[in-house]
C-alpha positions as semicolon CSV with decimal commas, in nm:
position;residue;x (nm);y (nm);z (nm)
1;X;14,684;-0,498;18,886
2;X;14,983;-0,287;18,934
3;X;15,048;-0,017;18,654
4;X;15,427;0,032;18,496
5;X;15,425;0,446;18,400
6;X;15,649;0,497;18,105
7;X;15,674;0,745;17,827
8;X;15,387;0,692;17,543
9;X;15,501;0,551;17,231
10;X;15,342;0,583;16,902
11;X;15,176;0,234;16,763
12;X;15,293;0,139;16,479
13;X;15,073;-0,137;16,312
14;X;15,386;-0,356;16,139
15;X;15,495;-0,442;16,469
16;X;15,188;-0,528;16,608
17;X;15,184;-0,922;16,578
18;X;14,730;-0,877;16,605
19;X;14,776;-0,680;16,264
20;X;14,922;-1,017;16,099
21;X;14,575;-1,029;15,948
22;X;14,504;-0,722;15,818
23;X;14,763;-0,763;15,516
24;X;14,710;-1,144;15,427
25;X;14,664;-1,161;15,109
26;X;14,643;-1,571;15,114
27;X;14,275;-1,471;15,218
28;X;14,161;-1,374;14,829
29;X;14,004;-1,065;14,709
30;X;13,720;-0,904;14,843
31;X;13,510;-0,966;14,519
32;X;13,423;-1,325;14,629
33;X;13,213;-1,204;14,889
34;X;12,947;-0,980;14,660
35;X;12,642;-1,150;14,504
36;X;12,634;-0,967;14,215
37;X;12,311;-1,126;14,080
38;X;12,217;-1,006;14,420
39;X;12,278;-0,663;14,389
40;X;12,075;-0,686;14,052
41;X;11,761;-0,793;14,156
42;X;11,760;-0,534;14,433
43;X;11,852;-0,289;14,170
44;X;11,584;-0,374;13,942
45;X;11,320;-0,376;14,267
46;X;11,439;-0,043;14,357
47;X;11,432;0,125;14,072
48;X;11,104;-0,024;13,984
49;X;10,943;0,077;14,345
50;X;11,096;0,411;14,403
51;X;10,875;0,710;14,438
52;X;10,972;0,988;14,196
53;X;10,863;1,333;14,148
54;X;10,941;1,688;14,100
55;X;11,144;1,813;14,356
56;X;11,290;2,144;14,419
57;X;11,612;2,249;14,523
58;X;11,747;2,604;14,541
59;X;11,442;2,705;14,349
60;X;11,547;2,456;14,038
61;X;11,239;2,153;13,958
62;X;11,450;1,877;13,883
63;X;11,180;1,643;13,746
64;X;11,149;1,226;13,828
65;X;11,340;1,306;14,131
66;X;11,359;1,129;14,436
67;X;11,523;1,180;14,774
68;X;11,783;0,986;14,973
69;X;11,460;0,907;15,214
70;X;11,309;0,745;14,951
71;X;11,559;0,539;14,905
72;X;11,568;0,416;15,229
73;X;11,229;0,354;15,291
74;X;11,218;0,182;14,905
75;X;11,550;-0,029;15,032
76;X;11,333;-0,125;15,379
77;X;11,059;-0,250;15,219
78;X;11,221;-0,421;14,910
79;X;11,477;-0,640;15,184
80;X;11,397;-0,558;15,503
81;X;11,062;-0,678;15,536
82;X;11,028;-0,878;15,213
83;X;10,775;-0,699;15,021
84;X;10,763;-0,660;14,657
């Protein structure tokens, strides 16, 4: 594979004919791909199943708190693995 050296160019994405895709709007909006009754049952499990308590932060209690790990770990077991 021989190598041509030229000066670099900037890319610009309009002229890029593997962009074509990126701005089709024949596709439809986004929207159609969200289950929305989805996203409510997981909603309801979370906030049903999520650990709260007082936490403190910069020496204010902020009462029926929860962290950003509980979350996650609520989220994991919820649709992850089923449970619930």
């Amino acid at each position: 594979m021989t190598s041509i050296k030229r000066p670099l160019e900037l890319h610009h994405e309009e002229d890029d004919p593997d962009m074509d895709w990126a701005d089709d709007e024949s596709e439809g909006d986004d929207s159609r791909f969200v289950n929305f009754s989805l996203l409510s049952h997981i909603a309801v499990r979370l906030r049903d199943r999520v650990p709260r308590g007082t936490h403190v932060k910069g020496s204010i209690p902020y009462p029926k708190a929860f962290t950003g790990k509980d979350i996650v770990v609520s989220h994991s077991a919820v649709v992850i693995f089923g449970l619930g």
